[in-house]
N, C-alpha and C positions, 0 to 999 in steps of 0.2 A: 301716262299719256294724257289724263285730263289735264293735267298743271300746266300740256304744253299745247293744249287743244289738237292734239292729233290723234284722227281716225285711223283704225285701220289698214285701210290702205296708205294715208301717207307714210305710216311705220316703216310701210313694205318699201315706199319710190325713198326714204332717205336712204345715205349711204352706210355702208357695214360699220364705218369706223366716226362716223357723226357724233362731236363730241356730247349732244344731247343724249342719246343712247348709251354714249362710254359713260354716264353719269349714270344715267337708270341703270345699267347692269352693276359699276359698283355701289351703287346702295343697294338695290340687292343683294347682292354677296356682303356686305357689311350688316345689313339688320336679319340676314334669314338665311338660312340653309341651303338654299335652292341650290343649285348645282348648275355649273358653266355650261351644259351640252341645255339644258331646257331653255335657261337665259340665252344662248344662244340661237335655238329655235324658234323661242318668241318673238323674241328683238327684230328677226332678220338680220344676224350680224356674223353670219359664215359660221366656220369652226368655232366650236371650244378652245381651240390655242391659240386661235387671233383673238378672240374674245378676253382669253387670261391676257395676253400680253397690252394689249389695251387698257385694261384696269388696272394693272400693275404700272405701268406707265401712268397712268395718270393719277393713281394713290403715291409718286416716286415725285409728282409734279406739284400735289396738292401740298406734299409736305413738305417743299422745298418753300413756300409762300408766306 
């Protein structure tokens, strides 16, 4: 969140599926263990299964590049 200068509350007004966030959550999941329901929690980005399908789609998009 500092790289992108957003405060906490902006976290909260951007939207679930904001490709800035589908990037924060998969590097997370790529450098660290954390687990899709906490990244989810934090984010603001709804469920864990929106969350996976997000970063899968977008690791499906990164590789096609």
């Amino acid at each position: 969140m500092k790289e992108l200068g957003w405060s906490e509350k902006e976290l909260g007004q951007r939207r679930k599926g904001d490709p800035a966030k589908v990037h924060m959550a998969r590097e997370l999941r790529e450098r660290t263990s954390i687990d899709l329901k906490w990244i989810a929690r934090r984010l603001n980005m709804g469920s864990w299964s929106h969350v996976f399908k997000l970063v899968t789609k977008s690791k499906s998009a990164k590789n096609e590049d």
